[in-house]
C-alpha positions as CSV (number, residue, x, y, z in Angstrom):
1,X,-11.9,66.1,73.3
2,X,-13.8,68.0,75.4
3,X,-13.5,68.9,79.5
4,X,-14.6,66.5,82.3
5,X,-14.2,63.5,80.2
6,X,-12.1,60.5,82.8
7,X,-9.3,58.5,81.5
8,X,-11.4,55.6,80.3
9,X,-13.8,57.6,78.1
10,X,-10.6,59.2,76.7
11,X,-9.3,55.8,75.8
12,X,-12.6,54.7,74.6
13,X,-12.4,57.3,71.8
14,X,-9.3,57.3,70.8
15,X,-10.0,53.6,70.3
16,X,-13.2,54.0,68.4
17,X,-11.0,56.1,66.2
18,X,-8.1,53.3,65.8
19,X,-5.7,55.2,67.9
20,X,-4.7,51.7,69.8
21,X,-6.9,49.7,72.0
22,X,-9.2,50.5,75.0
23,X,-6.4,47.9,77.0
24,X,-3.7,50.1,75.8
25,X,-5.2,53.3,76.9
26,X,-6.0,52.0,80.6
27,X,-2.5,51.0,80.6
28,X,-0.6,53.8,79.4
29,X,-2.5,56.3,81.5
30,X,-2.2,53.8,84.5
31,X,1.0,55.6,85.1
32,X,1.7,58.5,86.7
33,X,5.2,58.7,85.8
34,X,4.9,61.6,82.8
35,X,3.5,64.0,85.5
36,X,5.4,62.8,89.0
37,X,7.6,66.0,89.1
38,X,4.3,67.7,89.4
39,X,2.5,65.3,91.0
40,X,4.9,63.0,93.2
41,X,1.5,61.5,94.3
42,X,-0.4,61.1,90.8
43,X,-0.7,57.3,90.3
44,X,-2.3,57.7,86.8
45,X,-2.6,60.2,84.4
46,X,-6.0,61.0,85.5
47,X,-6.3,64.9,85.0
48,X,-3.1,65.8,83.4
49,X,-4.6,64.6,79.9
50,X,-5.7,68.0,78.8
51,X,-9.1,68.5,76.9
52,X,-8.5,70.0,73.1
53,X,-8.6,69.6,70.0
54,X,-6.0,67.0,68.8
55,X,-4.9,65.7,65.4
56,X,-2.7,63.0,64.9
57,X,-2.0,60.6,61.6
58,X,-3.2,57.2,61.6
59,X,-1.4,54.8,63.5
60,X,0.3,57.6,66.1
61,X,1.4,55.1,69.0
62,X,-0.7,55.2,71.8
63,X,2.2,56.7,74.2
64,X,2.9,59.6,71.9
65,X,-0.6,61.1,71.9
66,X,-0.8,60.9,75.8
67,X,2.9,62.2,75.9
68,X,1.2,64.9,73.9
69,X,-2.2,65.4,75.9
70,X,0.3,65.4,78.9
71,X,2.8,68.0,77.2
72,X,-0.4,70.2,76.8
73,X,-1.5,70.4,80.3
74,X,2.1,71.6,81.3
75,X,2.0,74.5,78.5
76,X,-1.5,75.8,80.2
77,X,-0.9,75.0,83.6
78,X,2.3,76.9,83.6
79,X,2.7,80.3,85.8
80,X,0.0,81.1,86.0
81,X,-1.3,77.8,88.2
82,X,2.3,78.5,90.4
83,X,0.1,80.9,92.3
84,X,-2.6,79.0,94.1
85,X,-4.6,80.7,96.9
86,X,-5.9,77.6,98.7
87,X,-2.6,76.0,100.1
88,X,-3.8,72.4,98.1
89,X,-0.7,70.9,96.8
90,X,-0.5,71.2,92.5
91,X,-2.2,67.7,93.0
92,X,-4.7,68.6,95.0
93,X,-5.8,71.6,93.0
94,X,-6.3,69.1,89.4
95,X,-8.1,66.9,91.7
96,X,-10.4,69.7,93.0
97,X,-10.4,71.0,89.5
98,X,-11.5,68.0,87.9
99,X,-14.9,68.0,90.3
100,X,-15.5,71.4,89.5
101,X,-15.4,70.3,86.1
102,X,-17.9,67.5,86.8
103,X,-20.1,69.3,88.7
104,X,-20.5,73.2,87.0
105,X,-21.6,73.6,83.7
106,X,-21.9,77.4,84.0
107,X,-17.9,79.3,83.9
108,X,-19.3,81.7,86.4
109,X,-20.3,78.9,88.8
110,X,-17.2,77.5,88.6
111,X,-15.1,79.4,91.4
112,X,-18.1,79.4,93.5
113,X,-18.2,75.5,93.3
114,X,-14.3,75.7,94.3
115,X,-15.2,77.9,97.1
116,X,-18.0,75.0,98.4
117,X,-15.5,72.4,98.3
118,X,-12.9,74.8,100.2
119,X,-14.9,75.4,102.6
120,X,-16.0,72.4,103.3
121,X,-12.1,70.8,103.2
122,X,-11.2,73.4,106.1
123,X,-14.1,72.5,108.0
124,X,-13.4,69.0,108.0
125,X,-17.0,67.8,106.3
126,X,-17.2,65.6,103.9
127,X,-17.5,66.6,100.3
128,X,-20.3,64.7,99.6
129,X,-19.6,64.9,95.5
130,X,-21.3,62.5,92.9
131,X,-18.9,62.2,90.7
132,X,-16.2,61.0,92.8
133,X,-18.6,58.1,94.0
134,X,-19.4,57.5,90.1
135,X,-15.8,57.2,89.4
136,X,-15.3,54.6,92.2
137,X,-17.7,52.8,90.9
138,X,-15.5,53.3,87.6
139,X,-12.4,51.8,89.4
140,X,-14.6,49.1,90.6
141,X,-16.1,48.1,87.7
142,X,-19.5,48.9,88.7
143,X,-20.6,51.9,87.3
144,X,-24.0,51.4,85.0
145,X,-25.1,54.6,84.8
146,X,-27.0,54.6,88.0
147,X,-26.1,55.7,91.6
148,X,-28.1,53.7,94.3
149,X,-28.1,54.8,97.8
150,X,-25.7,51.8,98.5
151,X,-23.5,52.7,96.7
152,X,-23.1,55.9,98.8
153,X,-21.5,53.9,101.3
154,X,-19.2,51.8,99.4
155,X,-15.5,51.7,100.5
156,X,-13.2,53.6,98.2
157,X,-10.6,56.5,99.1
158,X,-12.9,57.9,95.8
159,X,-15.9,57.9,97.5
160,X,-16.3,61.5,99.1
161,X,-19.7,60.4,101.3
162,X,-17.7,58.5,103.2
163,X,-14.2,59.1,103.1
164,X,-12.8,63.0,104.3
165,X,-11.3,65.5,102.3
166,X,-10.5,65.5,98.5
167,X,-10.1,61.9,97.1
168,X,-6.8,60.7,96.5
169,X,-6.3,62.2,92.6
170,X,-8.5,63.6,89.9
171,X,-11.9,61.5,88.8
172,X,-11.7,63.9,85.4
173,X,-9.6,66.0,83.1
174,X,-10.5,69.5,83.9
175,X,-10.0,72.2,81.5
176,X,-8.0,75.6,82.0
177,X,-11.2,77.5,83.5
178,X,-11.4,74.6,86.2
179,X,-8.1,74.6,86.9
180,X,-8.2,78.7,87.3
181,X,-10.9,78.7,89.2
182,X,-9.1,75.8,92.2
183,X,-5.8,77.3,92.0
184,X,-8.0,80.7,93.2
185,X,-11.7,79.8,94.4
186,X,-14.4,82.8,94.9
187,X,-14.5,84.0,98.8
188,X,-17.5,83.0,99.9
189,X,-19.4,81.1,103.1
190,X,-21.3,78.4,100.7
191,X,-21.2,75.1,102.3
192,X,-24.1,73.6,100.0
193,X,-25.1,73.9,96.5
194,X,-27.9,71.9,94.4
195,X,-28.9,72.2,90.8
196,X,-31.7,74.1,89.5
197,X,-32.0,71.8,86.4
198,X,-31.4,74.8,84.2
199,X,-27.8,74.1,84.2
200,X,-26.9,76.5,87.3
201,X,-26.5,75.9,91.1
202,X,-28.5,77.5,94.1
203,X,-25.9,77.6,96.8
204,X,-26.4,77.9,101.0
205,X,-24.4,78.7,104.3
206,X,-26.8,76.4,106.0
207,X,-28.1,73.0,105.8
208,X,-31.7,74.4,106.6
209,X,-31.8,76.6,103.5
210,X,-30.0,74.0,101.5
211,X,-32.8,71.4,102.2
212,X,-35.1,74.1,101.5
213,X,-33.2,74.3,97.8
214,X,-33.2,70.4,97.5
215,X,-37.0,70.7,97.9
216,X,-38.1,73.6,95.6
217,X,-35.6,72.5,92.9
218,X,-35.1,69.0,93.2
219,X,-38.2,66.9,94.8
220,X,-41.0,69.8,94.0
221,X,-39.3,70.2,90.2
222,X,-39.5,66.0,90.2
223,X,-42.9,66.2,91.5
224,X,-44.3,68.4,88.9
225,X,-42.9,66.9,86.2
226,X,-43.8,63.4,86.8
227,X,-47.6,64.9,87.3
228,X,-47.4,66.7,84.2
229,X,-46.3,63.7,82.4
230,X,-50.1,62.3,80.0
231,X,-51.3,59.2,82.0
């Protein structure tokens, strides 16, 4: 199972695999109860299902593979997670974790990503993050793949364009080099990042150089592309 996959795609594969039913899944992991020591505030088990490799016999009951998913993100987040830099809560730190997850695909980024969202979280701006609005669209049952500028404004505690702060719990299960790099983000003064489409992230202290970024490696990049495509 690998990192930044949501409770729902979890389910789905397990299922494919005749480990229970996609129902079952979405109920089980409904419940935040296996974490709440942790996570008082966790009302799923979104995030705490950690990513690895898993082998069960046919017919392992639904509630013992999460019990042991569950069981597995305790043994890595351990000590080493008890000493986190940013003040977040434990909760707070998988849920920041889990968009760091969704959103750098390079391990060096990843504490740099941390230190975006940080940053931005103390300044009181909004986080502005895709995937949280995709996974309220999730939770809503209207995710299809696409995100329209509506849907940018749609009301969900999820949906980081409009409401402040971290969302209310994890849109992911972030892996231990997620989790690592929230519980201790890079110092830096990023406020802005955009991808380069090569899998790594220009970053900026300023929304006049981040625009400048949006347009050399989003709009130009989309520009050239689409011109190069044979007519």
């Amino acid at each position: 199972m690998r990192e930044g996959l949501d409770r729902f795609a979890i389910g789905k594969l397990f299922a494919a695999e005749g480990f229970g039913t996609e129902k079952q899944w979405n109920e089980i992991t409904g419940e935040g109860d296996l974490i709440k020591d942790i996570a008082p505030d966790a009302d799923s088990l979104e995030g705490y299902l950690f990513p690895d490799t898993y082998k069960f016999d046919p017919g392992t009951p639904v509630t013992t593979i999460v019990k042991s998913m569950v069981a597995n993100f305790r043994k890595h987040w351990g000590e080493e997670m008890a000493f986190i830099t940013t003040g977040l809560s434990p909760h707070q730190t998988v849920t920041l974790a889990s968009i760091v997850e969704t959103e750098a695909r390079l391990p060096q980024e990843r504490p740099i990503v941390a230190s975006v969202y940080v940053n931005r979280v103390e300044k009181h701006m909004l986080l502005g993050a895709d995937p949280t609005v995709i996974y309220a669209m999730k939770l809503a049952g209207r995710w299809n793949g696409n995100i329209r500028k509506v849907d940018l404004q749609m009301a969900s505690p999820y949906n980081t364009y409009r409401t402040p702060g971290l969302p209310p719990g994890p849109i992911a299960n972030p892996g231990l080099a997620s989790l690592r790099a929230a519980a201790a983000p890079a110092k830096t003064p990023f406020l802005y990042f955009v991808a380069r489409n090569d899998g790594s992230h220009a970053f900026a202290t300023n929304v006049n150089d981040h625009n400048k970024n949006v347009e050399q490696y989003q709009r130009r990049y989309f520009r050239e592309k689409r011109a190069a495509q044979p007519k």
